[in-house]
ZAMARGU-4260 file (C-alpha; in steps of 0.2 Angstrom, whole numbers, plus 5000, padded with zeros to 4 digits):
<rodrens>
0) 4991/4996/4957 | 4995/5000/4974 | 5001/4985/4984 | 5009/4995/4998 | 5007/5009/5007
5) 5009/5020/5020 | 4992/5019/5031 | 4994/5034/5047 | 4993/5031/5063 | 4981/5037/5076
10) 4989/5054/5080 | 4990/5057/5060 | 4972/5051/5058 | 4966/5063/5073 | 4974/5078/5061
15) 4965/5073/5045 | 4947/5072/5054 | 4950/5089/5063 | 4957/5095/5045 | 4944/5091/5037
20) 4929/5095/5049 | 4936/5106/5061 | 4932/5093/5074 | 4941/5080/5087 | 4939/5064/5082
25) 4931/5052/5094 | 4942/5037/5093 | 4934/5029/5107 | 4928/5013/5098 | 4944/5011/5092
30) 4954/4995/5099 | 4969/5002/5112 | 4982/4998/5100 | 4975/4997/5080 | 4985/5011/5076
35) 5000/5013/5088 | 5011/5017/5074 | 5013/5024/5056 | 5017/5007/5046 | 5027/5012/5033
40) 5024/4997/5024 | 5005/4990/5025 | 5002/4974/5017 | 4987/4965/5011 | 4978/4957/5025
45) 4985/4968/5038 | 4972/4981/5047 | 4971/4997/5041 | 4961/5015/5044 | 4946/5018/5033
50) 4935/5032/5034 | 4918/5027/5030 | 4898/5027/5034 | 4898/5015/5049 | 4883/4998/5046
55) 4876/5008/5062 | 4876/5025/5051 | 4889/5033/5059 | 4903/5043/5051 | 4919/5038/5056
60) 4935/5029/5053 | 4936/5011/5057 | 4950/4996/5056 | 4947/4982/5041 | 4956/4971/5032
65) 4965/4975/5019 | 4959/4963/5008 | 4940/4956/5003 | 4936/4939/5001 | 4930/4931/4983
70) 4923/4914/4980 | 4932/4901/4969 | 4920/4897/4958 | 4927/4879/4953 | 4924/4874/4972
75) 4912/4886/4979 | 4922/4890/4994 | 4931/4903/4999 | 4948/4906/4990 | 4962/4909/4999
80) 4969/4924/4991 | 4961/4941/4997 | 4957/4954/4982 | 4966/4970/4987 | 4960/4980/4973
85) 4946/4981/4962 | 4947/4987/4943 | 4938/5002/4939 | 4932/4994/4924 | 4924/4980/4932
90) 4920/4984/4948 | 4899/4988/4946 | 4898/4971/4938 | 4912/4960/4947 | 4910/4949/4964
95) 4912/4952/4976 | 4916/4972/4974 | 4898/4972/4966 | 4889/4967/4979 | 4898/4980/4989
100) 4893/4992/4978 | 4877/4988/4975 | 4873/4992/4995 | 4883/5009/4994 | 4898/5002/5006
105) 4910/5016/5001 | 4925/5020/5010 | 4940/5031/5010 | 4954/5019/5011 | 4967/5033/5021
110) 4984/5032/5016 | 5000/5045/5018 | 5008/5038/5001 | 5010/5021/4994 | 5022/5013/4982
115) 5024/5007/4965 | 5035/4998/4957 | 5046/5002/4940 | 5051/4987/4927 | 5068/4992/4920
120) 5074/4983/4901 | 5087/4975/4913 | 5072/4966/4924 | 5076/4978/4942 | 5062/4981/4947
125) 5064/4999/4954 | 5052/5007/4969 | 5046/5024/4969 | 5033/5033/4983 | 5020/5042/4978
130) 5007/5055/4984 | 4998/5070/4979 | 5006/5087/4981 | 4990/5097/4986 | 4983/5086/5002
135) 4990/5086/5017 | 5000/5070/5027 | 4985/5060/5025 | 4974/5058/5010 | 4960/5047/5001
140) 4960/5031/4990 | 4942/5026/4983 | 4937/5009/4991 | 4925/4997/4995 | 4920/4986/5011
145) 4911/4971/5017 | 4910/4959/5030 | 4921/4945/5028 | 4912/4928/5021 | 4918/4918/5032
150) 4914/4924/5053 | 4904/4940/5047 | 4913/4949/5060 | 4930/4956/5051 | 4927/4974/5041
155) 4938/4970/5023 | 4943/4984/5011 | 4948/4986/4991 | 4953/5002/4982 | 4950/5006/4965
160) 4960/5007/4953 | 4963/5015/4934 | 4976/5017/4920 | 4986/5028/4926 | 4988/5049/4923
165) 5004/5057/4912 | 5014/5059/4928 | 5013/5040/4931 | 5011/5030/4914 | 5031/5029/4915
170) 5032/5020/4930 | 5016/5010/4932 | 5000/5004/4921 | 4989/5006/4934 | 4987/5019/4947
175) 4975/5020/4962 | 4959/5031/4963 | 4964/5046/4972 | 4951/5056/4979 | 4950/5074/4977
180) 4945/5083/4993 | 4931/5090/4989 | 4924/5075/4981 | 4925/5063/4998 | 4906/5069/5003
185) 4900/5062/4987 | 4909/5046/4986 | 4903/5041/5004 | 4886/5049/5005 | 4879/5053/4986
190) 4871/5044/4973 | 4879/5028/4965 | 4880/5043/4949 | 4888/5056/4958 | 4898/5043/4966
195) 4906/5036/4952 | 4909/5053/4945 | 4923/5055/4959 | 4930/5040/4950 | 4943/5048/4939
200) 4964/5050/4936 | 4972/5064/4949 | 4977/5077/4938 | 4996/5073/4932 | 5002/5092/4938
205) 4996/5086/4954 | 5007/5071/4958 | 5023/5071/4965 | 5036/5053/4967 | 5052/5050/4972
210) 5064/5035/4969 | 5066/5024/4986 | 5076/5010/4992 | 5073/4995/4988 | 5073/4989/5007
215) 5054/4991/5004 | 5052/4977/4994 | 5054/4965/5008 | 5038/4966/5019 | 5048/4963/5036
220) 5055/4982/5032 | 5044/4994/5041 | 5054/5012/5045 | 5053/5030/5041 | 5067/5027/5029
225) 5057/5020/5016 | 5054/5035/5011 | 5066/5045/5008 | 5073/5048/4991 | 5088/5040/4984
230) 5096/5045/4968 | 5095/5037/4950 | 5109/5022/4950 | 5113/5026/4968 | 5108/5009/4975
235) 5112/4990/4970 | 5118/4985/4953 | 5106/4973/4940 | 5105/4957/4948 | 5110/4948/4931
240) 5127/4959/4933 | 5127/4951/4949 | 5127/4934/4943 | 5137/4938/4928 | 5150/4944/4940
245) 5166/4929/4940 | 5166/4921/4959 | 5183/4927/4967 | 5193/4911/4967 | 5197/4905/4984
250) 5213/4904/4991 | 5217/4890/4999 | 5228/4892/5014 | 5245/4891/5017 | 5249/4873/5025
255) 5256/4877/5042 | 5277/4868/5044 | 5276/4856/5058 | 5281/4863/5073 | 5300/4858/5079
260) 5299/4863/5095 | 5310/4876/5091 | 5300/4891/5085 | 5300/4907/5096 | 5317/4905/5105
265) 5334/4909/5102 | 5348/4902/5102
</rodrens>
């Protein structure tokens, strides 16, 4: 399902666009500090890099909200939740990724990795990072984008998502739609056809993952560590074993002999 990533910073984002198109990329609308840093665990509702077609027509990558805004249909306002992801099943016909779709707001939702999470028979949940083995640091997750409802001034963002391929079924029922390479041009620029063509499983063969710390489960977490691998087993035990576990007995301490006046000296 995808509900943490890794989104580049602004020095990785100016390697994919010259990547891609041979070209510096003009990050001169972009606010001083949007991307300062790689944040090794985005969030939903944080800001994040999307490339897209610009509502002045302009390819680029621009900050939004992870995050779009639905209305709550028994009050009419505007829930509180944010929708981080929209089903590929549903998304033509479902608020408010319909609406989005319907006036060709298409983005590529740029990530370097994102994170899933395992359920063991024992209930751990287990984290793995995920990314495809054929793309370089940075690469693409089908999305969509609108204005917020509520100042019309915030950029918001959902990717995609799909049962998952071979390589994934293991650890997650969902997976994100990845974007091949070669299919970026269509998703942001074709027809609604050829658009939802590029809306398809990554190939399995193509998918690499790794098991990582669970330090990532805490949002406050956010280093390069997160990613590295750890071992099967390597990390904390179940935490029913932990509860399980007989509480050491505490030992209550020795009462201390009133004091003579004679202790330390010889006689």
């Amino acid at each position: 399902m995808c509900g943490r990533y890794v989104a580049p910073d602004e020095a990785a984002l100016e390697r994919y666009w010259y990547y891609k198109f041979d070209a510096k990329f003009d990050n001169s609308h972009l606010p001083a500090d949007a991307f300062s840093r790689v944040n090794y665990n985005a969030v939903v509702t944080q800001t994040v890099p999307v490339e897209c077609i610009s509502p002045e027509g302009v390819h680029t990558i621009l900050p939004m909200r992870w995050g779009m805004d639905r209305i709550d249909r028994a009050t009419g306002e505007i829930a509180k939740g944010k929708l981080n992801n929209a089903r590929v099943e549903g998304y033509k016909r479902t608020p408010p990724f319909a609406d989005a779709w319907r006036k060709g707001q298409r983005g590529i939702q740029l990530v370097m990795g994102y994170y899933e999470w395992k359920v063991t028979e024992d209930g751990r949940k287990l984290p793995y990072y995920i990314r495809p083995k054929d793309q370089g640091e940075t690469f693409g997750l089908a999305c969509l984008w609108d204005f917020d409802l509520e100042g019309k001034a915030i950029l918001t963002c959902a990717h995609i998502t799909m049962p998952p391929n071979t390589a994934l079924a293991s650890i997650h029922d969902r997976m994100p739609a990845i974007l091949r390479l070669e299919d970026h041009q269509a998703w942001l620029k074709g027809t609604p056809e050829e658009a939802a063509a590029c809306v398809k499983p990554y190939p399995a063969e193509l998918i690499e993952f790794s098991r990582v710390s669970t330090r990532v489960n805490s949002t406050r977490a956010n280093d390069a560590g997160l990613i590295e691998p750890v071992k099967e087993g390597e990390e904390e035990e179940p935490p029913q074993a932990k509860a399980k576990k007989e509480k050491t007995p505490k030992v209550k301490p020795e009462k201390k002999k009133k004091d003579d006046g004679q202790a330390g000296f010889d006689f």
